[in-house]
N, C-alpha and C positions, 0 to 999 in steps of 0.2 A: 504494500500500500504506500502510495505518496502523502509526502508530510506538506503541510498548508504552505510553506515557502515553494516546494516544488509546483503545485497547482496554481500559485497565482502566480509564477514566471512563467509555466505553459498559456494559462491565458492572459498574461500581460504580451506576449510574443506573438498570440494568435490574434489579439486586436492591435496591435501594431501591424502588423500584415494587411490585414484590412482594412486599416487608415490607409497606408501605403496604395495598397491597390486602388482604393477610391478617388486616391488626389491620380493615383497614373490617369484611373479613368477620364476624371476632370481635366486633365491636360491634354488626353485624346480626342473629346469635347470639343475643346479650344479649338486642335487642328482640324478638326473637321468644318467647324464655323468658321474659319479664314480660307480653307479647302473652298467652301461652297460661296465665298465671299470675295472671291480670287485674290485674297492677300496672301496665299504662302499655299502652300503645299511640302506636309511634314509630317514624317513618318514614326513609328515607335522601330526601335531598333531591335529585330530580334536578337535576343539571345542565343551565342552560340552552343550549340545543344545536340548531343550523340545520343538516341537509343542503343543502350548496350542488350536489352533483354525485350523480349514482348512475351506479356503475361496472357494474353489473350482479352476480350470483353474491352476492349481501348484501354486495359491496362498495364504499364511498360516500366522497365529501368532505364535510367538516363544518366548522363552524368553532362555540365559544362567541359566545354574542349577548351576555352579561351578565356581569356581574362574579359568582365566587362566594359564595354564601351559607354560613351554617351548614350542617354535613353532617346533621346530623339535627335534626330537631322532631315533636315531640307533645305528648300529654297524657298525667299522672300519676293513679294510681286515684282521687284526692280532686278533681280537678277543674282541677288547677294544670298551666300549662303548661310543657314543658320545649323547650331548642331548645342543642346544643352543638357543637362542632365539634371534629370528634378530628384528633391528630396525635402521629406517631409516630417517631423516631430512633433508632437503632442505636448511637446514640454514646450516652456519658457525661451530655450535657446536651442542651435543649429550647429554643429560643430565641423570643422572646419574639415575633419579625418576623415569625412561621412563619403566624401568624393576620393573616389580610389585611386591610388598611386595610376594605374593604367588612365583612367580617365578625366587623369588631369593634364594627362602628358596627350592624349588628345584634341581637348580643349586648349590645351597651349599650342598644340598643330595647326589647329582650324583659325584660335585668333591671331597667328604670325602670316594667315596666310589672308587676309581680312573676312574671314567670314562672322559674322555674330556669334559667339562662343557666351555663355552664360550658365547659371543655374538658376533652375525654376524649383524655388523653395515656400515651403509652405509648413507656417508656423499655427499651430493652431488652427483657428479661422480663418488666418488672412494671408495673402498669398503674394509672390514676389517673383522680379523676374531681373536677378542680380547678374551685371555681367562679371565675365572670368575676371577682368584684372581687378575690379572693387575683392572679388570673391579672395584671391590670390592671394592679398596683399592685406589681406584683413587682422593681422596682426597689426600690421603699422597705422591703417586705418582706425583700429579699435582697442589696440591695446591686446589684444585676446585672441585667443584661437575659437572663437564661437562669436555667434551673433545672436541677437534678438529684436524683436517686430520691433521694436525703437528704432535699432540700429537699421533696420532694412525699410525703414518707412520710407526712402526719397524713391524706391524700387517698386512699390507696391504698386499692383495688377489688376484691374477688376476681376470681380466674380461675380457671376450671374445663375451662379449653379454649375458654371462651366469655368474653367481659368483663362482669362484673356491674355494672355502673357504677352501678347502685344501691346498692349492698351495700360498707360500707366496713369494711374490716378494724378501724384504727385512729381515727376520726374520728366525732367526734358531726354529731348529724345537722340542728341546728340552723342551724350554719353556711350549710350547703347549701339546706336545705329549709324551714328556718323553724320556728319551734314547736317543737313537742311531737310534731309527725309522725316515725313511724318509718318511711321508703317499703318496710319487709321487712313490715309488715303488711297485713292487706286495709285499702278502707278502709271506717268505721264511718256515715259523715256520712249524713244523708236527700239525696234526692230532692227533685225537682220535685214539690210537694204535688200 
């Protein structure tokens, strides 16, 4: 029989799961609303993943082959690519380890080479759309290796039931996107002549 400490780390673990899963949900949302909006077209990043066993009834052993990457990448209506990875905690603050060594080193790939590299963080209720170098450098920024909804206020994202991670309440949009881009409009630019 399991002792009360073991039972409530099993179901502390199994609703953190499902917080998790829900904010991915909410973020696939998003992409779908900018999908259907023609602002971006943006994928969730499968995971790489081997059946080693098939049990029969769709049930199978598996195991990851690779380290993870970003949860999502794509592209923005102007042409620029996006690639972030979201992460979300229940508690007060966000820690900074939570983005894995593999996927940070991708994120530093994608913004050396100008694409929008970010994390789509989600504190509690309210939700953020931090780029990599605020994220990176967030010890010098904060003093700390963790953040919280204070500290990620200029970031913050609407939510409508869904994560707008384009759409930011409080923050200009330079920071994130460069220029003069607004990502709430179409975009204007030509074509392949």
């Amino acid at each position: 029989m399991m002792d009360q400490k073991t039972v409530r780390s099993i179901l502390q673990n199994s609703i953190n799961n499902l917080q998790g899963q829900a904010f991915e949900g909410y973020i696939k949302a998003g992409c779908e609303y900018y999908r259907l909006h023609g602002r971006a077209s943006i994928d969730k990043t499968p995971e790489p993943f081997r059946v080693t066993q098939k049990h029969g009834g769709g049930v199978f052993t598996g195991r990851f082959t690779a380290l993870a990457q970003p949860d999502f990448q794509g592209t923005l209506n102007y042409g620029k690519s996006i690639c972030f990875e979201a992460k979300y905690t229940a508690t007060d603050r966000l820690k900074q380890g939570v983005v894995t060594d593999a996927q940070a080193e991708a994120l530093i790939c994608h913004d050396k080479l100008g694409a929008v590299a970010a994390v789509c963080a989600g504190i509690d209720d309210k939700f953020y759309f931090v780029p990599w170098n605020a994220w990176r450098e967030m010890k010098l920024r904060y003093g700390r290796q963790y953040v919280t909804a204070t500290d990620l206020e200029p970031y913050r994202v609407r939510f409508t039931g869904v994560v707008l991670f384009l759409d930011y309440v409080n923050k200009a949009w330079a920071e994130v996107f460069g220029g003069d881009y607004d990502p709430r409009e179409p975009y204007k630019g030509g074509g392949i002549a």
